[in-house]
C-alpha positions, -999 to +999 in steps of 0.1 A: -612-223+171-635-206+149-669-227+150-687-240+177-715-267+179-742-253+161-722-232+136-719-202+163-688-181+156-666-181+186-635-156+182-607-161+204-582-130+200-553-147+228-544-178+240-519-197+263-516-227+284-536-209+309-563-185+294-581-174+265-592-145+258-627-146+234-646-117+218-683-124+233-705-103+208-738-088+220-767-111+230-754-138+244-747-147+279-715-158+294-726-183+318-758-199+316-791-189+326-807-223+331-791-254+334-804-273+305-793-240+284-760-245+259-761-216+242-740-189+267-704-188+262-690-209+286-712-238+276-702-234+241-664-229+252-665-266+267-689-279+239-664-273+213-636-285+231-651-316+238-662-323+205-620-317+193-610-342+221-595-313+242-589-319+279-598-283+284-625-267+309-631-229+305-643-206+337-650-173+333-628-150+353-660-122+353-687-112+332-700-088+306-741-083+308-756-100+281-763-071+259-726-058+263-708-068+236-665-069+246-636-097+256-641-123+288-609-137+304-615-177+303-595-198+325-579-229+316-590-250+349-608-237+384-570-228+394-566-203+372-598-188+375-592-184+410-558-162+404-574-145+375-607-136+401-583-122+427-564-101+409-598-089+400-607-082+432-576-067+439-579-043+409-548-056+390-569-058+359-575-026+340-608-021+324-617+000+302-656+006+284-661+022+255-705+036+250-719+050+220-745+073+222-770+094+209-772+128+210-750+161+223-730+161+251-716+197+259-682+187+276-656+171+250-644+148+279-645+139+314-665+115+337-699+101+339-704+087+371-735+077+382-760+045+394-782+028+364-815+021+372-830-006+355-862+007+331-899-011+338-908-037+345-877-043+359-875-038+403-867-002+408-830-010+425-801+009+423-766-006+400-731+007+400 
């Protein structure tokens, strides 16, 4: 599936029986944000396989924030997704994030580990 409704580009980079694997680019939300809104992921997802005649109904197994661009595990029915969510909860999946930035950093390598506050106008509250 490379098109969606609406002439969005939609890459899938795996798929089974039971998942897909999709490459959500930066900007656009995996689940919607209202319900009347069709242009997150998901909704697209299950647009486009209506529209091929597909008995098929994506779930996101997590999330990426909506200006994080990266691959989101889709299951193939609420079954599935349930599996895939425990073995995220469990930790069986291994994540990994790649940033860019600008600027120097003095140390070649290591850890960054600290909360992210969201900037104004945002509520001052505290992220992992």
């Amino acid at each position: 599936m490379d098109k969606a409704p609406g002439k969005r580009n939609i890459r899938i980079v795996y798929e089974d029986q039971n998942i897909l694997i999709v490459n959500k680019p930066s900007g656009r939300l995996v689940v919607p944000a209202r319900p009347d809104d069709k242009s997150d992921l998901t909704s697209i997802l299950n647009l486009t396989f209506q529209a091929g005649g597909l008995n098929i109904k994506a779930h996101p197994c997590h999330r990426l924030d909506r200006e994080t661009s990266g691959l989101v595990i889709f299951a193939k029915g609420k079954k599935i997704q349930k599996i895939m969510m425990q073995q995220f909860h469990e930790r069986q999946v291994k994540k990994a994030y790649i940033a860019f930035i600008q600027g120097y950093l003095k140390e070649k390598s290591g850890m960054l580990k600290s909360y992210i506050e969201k900037p104004w106008p945002y509520p001052r509250r505290r992220g992992r």
